[in-house]
Backbone as CSV, one residue per row, in Angstrom:
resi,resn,N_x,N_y,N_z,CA_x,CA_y,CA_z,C_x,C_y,C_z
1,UNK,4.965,44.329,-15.692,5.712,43.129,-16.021,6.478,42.599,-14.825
2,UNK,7.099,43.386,-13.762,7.843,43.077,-13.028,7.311,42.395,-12.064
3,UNK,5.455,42.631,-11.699,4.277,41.854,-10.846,4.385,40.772,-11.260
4,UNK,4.520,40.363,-12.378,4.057,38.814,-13.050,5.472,38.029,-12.695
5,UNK,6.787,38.582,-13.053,7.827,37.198,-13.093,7.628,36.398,-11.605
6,UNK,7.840,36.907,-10.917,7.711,36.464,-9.089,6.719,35.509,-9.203
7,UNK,5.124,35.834,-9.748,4.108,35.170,-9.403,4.198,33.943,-10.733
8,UNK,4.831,34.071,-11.957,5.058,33.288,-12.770,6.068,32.248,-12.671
9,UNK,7.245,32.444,-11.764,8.097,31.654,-11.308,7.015,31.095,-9.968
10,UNK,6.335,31.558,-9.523,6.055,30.304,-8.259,4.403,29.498,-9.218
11,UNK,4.283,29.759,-10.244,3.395,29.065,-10.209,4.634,27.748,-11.020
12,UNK,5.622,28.561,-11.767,6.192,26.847,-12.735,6.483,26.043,-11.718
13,UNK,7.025,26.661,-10.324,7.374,25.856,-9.230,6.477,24.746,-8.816
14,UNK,5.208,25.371,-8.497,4.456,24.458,-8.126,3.712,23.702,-9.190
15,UNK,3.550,23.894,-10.269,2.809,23.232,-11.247,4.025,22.016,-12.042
16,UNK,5.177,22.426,-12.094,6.214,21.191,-12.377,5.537,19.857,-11.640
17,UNK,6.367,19.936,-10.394,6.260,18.193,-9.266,4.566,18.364,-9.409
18,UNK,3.531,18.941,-9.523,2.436,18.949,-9.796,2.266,17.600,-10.794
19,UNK,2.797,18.081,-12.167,2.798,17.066,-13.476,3.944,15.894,-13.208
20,UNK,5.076,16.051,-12.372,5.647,14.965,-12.290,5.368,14.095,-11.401
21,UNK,4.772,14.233,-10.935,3.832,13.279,-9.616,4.755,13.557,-7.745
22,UNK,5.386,14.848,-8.130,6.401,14.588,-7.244,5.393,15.467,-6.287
23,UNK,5.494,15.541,-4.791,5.050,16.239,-3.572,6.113,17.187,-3.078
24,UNK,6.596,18.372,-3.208,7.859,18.536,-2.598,8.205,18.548,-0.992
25,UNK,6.389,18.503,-0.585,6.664,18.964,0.805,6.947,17.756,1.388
26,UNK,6.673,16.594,0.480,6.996,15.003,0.950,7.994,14.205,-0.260
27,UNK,9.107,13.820,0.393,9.341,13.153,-1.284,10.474,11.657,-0.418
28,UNK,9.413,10.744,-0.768,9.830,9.197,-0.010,11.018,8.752,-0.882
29,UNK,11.217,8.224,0.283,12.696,7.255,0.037,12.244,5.901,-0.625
30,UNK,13.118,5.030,-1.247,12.227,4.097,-1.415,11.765,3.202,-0.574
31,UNK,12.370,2.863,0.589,12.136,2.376,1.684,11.089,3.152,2.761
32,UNK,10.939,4.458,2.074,9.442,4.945,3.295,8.391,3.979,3.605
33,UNK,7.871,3.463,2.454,7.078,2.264,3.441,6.844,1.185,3.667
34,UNK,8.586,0.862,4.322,9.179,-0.751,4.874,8.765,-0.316,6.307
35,UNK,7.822,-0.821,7.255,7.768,-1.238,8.523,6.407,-1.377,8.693
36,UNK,5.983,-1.618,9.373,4.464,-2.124,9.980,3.105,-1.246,9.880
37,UNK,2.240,-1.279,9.522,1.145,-0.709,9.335,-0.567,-0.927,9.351
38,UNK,-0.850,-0.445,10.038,-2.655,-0.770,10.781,-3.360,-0.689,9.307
39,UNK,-4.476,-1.567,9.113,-5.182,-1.283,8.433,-6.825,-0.906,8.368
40,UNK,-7.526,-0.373,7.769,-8.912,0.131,8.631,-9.922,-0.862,8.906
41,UNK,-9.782,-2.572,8.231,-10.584,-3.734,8.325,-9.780,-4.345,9.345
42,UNK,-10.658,-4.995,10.174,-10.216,-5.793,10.957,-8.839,-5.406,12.294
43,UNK,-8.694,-4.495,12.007,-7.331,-3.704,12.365,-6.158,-4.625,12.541
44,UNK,-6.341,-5.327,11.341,-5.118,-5.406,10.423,-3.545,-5.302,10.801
45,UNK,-2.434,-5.396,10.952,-1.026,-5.219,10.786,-0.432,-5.840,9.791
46,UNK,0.091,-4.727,8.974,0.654,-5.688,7.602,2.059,-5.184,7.921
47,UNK,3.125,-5.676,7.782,4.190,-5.511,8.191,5.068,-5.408,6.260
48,UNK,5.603,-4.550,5.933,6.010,-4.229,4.810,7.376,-4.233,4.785
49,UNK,8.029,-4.990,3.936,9.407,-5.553,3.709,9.769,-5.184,2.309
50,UNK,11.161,-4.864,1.935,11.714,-4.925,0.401,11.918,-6.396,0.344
51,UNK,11.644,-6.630,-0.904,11.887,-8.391,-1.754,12.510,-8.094,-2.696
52,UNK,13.979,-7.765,-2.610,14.998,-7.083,-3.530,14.423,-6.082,-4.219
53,UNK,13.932,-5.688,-5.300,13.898,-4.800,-5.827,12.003,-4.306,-5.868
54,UNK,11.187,-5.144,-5.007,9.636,-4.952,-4.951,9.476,-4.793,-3.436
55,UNK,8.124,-5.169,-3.048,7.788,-4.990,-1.876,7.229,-6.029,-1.395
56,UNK,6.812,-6.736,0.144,6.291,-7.786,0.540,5.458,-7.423,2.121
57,UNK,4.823,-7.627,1.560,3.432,-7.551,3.719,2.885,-8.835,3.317
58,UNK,2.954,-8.805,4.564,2.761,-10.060,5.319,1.941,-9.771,6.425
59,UNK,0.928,-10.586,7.221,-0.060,-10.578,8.162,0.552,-10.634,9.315
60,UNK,0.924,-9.681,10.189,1.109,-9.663,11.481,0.292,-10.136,12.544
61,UNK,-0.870,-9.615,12.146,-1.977,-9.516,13.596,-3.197,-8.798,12.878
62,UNK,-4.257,-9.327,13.295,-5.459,-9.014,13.141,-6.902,-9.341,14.227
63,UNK,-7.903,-8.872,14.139,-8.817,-9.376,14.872,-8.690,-10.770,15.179
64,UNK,-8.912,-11.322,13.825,-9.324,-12.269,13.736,-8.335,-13.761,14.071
65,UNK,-6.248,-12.921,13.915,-5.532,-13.443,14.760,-5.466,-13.931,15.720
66,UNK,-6.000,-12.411,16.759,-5.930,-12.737,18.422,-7.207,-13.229,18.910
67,UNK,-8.179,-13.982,17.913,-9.033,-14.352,18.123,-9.217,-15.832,18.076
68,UNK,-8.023,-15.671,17.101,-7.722,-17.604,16.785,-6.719,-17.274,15.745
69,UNK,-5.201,-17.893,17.196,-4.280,-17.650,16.044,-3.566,-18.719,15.249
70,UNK,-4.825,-19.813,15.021,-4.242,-20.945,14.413,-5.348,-20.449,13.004
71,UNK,-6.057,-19.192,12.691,-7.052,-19.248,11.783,-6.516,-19.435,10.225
72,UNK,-7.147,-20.053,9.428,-6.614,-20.176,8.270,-7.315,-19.547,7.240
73,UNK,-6.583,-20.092,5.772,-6.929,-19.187,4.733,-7.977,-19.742,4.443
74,UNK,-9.316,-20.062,4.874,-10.314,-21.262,4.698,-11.152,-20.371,2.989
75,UNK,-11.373,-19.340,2.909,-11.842,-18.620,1.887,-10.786,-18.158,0.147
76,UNK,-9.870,-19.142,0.189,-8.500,-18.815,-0.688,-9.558,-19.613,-1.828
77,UNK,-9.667,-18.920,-3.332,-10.441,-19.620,-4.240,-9.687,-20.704,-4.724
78,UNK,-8.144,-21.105,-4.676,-7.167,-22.252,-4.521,-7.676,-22.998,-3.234
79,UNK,-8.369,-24.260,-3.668,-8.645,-25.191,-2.702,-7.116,-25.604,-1.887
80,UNK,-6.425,-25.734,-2.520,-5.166,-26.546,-2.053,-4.122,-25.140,-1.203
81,UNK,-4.868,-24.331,-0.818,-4.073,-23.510,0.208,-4.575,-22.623,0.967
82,UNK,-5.534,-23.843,1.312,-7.221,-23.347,2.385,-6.427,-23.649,3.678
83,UNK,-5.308,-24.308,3.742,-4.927,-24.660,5.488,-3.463,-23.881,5.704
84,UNK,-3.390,-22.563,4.811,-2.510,-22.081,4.984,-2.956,-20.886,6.702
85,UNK,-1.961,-20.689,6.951,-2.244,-19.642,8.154,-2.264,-18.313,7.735
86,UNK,-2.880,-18.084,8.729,-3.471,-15.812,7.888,-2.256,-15.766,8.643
87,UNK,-1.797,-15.981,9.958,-0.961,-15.210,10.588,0.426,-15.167,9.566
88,UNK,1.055,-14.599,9.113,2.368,-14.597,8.571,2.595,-14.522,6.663
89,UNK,0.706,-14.719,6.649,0.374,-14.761,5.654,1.454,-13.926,4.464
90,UNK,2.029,-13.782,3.325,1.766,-13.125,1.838,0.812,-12.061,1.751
91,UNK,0.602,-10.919,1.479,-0.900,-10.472,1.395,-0.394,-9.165,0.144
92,UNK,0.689,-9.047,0.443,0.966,-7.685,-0.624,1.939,-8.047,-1.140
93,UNK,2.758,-7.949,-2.681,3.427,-8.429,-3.199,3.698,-7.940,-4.499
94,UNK,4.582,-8.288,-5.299,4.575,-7.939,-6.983,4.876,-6.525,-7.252
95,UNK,5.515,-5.710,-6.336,5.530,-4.062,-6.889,6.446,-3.474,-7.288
96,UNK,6.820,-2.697,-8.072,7.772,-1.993,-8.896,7.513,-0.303,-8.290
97,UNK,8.441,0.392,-7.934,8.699,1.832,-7.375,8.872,2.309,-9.441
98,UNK,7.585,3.344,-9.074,7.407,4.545,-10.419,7.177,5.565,-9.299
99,UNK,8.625,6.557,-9.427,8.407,7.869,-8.815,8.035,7.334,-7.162
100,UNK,7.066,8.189,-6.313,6.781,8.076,-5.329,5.945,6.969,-4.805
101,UNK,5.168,6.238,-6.056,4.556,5.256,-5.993,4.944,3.997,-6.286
102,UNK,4.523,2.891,-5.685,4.592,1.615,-5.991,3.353,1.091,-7.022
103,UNK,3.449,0.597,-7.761,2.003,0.252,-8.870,2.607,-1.072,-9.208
104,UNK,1.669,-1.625,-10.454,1.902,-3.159,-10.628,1.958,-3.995,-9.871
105,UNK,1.569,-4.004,-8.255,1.431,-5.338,-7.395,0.298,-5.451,-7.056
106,UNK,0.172,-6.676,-6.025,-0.853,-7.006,-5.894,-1.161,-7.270,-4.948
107,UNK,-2.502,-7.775,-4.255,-2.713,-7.575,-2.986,-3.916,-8.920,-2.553
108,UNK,-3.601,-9.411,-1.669,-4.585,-10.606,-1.734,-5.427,-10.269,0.139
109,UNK,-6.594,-10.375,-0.530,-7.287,-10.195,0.724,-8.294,-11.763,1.009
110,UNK,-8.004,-12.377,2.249,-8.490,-13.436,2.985,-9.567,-13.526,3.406
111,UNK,-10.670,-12.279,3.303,-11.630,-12.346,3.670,-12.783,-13.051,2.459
112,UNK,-12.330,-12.518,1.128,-13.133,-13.393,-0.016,-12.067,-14.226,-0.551
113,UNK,-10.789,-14.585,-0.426,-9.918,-15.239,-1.554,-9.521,-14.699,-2.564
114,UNK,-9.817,-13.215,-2.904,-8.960,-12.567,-3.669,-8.153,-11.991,-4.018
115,UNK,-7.520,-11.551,-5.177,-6.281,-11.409,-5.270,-6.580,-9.866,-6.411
116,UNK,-5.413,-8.957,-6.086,-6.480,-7.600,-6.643,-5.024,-6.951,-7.279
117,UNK,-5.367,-6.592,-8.336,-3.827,-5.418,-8.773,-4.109,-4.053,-7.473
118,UNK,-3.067,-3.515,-7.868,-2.680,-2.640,-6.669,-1.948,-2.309,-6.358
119,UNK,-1.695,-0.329,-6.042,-1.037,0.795,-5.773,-0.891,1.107,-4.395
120,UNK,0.227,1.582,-4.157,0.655,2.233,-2.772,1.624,3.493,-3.035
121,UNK,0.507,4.521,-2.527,0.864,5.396,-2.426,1.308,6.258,-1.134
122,UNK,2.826,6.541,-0.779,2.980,7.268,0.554,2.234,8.607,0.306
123,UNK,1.607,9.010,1.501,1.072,10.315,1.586,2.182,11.202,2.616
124,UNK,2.381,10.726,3.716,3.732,11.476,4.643,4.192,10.087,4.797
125,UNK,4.870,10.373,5.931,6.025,9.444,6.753,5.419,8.260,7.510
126,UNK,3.637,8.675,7.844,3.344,8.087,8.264,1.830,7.340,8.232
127,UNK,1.494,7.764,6.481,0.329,7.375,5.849,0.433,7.087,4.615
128,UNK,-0.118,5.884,4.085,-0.078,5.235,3.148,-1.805,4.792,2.272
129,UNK,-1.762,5.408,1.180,-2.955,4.928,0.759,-2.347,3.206,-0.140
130,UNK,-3.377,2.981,0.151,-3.613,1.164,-1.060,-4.534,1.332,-1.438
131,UNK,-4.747,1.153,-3.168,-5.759,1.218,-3.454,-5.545,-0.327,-4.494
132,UNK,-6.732,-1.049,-4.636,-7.040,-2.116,-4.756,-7.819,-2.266,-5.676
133,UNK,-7.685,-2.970,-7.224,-8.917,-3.146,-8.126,-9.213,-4.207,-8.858
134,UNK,-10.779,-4.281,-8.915,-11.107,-5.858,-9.866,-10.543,-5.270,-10.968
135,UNK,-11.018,-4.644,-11.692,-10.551,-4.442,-12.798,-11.032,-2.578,-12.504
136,UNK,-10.079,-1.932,-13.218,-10.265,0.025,-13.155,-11.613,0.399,-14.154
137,UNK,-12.798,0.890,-13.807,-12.540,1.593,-12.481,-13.168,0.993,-11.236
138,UNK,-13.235,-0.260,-10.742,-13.630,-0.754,-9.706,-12.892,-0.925,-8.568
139,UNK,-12.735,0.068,-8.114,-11.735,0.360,-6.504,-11.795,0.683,-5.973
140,UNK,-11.262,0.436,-4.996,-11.357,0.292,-2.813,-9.876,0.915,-2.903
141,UNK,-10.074,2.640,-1.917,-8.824,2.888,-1.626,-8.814,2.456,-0.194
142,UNK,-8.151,2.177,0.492,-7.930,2.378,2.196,-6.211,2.975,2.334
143,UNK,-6.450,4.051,3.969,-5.499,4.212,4.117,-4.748,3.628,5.493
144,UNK,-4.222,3.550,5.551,-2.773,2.424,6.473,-2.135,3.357,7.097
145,UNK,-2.200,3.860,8.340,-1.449,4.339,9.692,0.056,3.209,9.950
146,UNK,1.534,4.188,9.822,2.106,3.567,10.640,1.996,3.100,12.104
147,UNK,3.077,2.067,12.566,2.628,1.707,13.776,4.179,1.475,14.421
148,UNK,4.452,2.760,15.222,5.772,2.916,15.623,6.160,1.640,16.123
């Protein structure tokens, strides 16, 4: 009996934040992922801001920026905000903090004009998954490198 409590206390340990979604070896602030971040298309910079109580990225820089940085939203399925600029763009938006995650926002990508529900999840300090869906289960995770 005395083998088991030791090994029975480290499993409630780890199987608790297991079921509560918590990481112990990581556990974000809510602001862990406010600052700038690469993305794996286009190599991307979405720059991530609090919008009082949600989150906001916005288009820093991309290929297709420093390629033409007057390029616009020419692919937005809203005709009437086809001459908006990618640079400074809106692109992530609408999110509510559950636990370690952000869920309920959304994410608009310029390459087709769409607009996608969507999770952000910190993995450390300095990786972030987004995962992106037409409707569940149809989803694109990518993950997002900070960018000191």
């Amino acid at each position: 009996m005395r083998l088991w409590k030791p090994v029975g206390v480290a499993l409630v340990a780890a199987v608790i934040p297991a079921i509560l979604g918590v990481n112990p070896a990581f556990a974000a602030s809510a602001d862990q992922v406010v600052g700038k971040w690469l993305t794996p298309s286009k190599h991307g910079v979405i720059e991530l801001s609090r919008c009082g109580e949600s989150l906001c990225g916005h288009v820093v820089d991309s290929d297709g920026v420093r390629a033409n940085p007057d390029i616009r939203d020419v692919n937005n399925k809203d005709a009437s905000l086809r001459s908006r600029k990618i640079k400074g763009l809106q692109m992530v938006g609408g999110f509510k903090r559950q636990g370690e995650e952000w869920v309920e926002g959304q994410i608009y990508n310029p390459e087709d004009g769409g607009t996608y529900k969507a999770t952000i999840t910190p993995v450390d300090a300095n990786t972030l998954k987004l995962k992106g869906c037409i409707v569940w289960p149809l989803c694109k995770t990518q993950t997002w490198k900070r960018i000191p």
